[in-house]
Each structure stands twice: as C-alpha cells, then as structure tokens.
Residue, then its C-alpha position, 0 to 999 in steps of 0.5 A: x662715509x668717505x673717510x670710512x671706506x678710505x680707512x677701511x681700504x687702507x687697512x685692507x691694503x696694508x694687510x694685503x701687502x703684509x699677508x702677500x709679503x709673509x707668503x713670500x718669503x716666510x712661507x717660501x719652504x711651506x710652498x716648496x713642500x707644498x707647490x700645489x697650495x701657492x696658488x691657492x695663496x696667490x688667488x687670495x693675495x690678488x683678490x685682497x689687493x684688487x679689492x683694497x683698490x675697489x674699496x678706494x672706488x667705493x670711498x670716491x663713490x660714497x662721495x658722488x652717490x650717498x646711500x644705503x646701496x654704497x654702504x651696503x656695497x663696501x660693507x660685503x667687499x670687505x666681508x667679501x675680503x675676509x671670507x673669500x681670501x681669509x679661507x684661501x689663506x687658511x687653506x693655503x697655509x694650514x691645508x684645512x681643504x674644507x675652506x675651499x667650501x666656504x670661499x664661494x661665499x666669499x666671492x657671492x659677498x664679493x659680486x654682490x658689492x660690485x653689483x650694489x657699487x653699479x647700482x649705486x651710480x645708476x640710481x644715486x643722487x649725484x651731490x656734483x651737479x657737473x658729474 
C-alpha cells in the first residue's frame, strides 16, 4: 500500500507542476482577457500540489497505521483531487461556470480524507513498537 500511495502522490505531483506550469505560461493571454478566472485556476493548482504532499503523508502513514481507514483516506484525496481541482481547472480554462457547482464534492471527498487519515492514526496498529 505504501509503494501505491508514493506512486499515486508522485503522479499527482507531476501533474500538478505541469498543470500549474501550463497555466503559467500557456495561458497567460487567457488569463489576460480573463483576469478574473486566474484565481479560480490558482485555488486549484495549490489544492492539486498541497494534496500530492498529503498523499506522501498518507504513504508514510499506510505504513505505520495499515487498514481499511488508510486505504480509504488516500483513495478520496486523489478523488478529491480530480473532482475539486479538475473542475476548477475546467472552469478556469474553459469558463463552463456550472463546474464551480461540482467542486464542493471535491473538497467533501478532500475533509473526508483527512478525516479518515486522523482516524487512521487514532485507532491503527502501530507496526513500530517504538512509534
């Protein structure tokens, strides 16, 4: 499961600096015109890199604290990922404003990772004895 999350976060990550670097400079004229979409397109790159870092923790955690409620909290940060920022990236970009409606289901799958990564460590086996 831990080698799982660290290729998942790397994707993750990979794709955020591409994504965050193609709004950079591919869409600089796009923003230009559109000045009030770049934050909807900054809220999402920071959420998408933020995210590859918790999915680190999750891998690191994974490790420590096996179990369904790891699994779990992984599996709806990297949806959490794809619904919450691939909608604002959508938005941003392509200015379909009923995206922004989808992005709260995003962010509920985003809480509810971090919720299940805190309960992962409140109840789980410790496979350290020294942790």
């Amino acid at each position: 499961m831990t080698r799982t999350f660290i290729i998942i976060a790397a994707t993750v990550g990979f794709l955020g600096v591409a994504i965050g670097a193609f709004g950079a400079h591919g869409l600089a004229a796009h923003f230009a015109d559109n000045p009030d979409l770049e934050p909807t397109f900054q809220t999402a790159s920071d959420y998408h890199l933020i995210h590859a870092l918790a999915l680190l923790g999750v891998a690191w955690a994974a490790e420590r604290y096996p179990g369904r409620a790891i699994r779990w909290a992984g599996y709806l940060m990297l949806a959490g990922v794809v619904v919450f920022s691939g909608s604002l990236y959508i938005l941003s970009i392509a200015n379909i404003r009923w995206l922004g409606a989808i992005a709260p289901l995003g962010g509920t799958a985003l809480l509810a990772g971090w919720l299940l990564l805190g309960v992962a460590a409140w109840r789980g086996e410790k496979s350290n004895p020294n942790a």
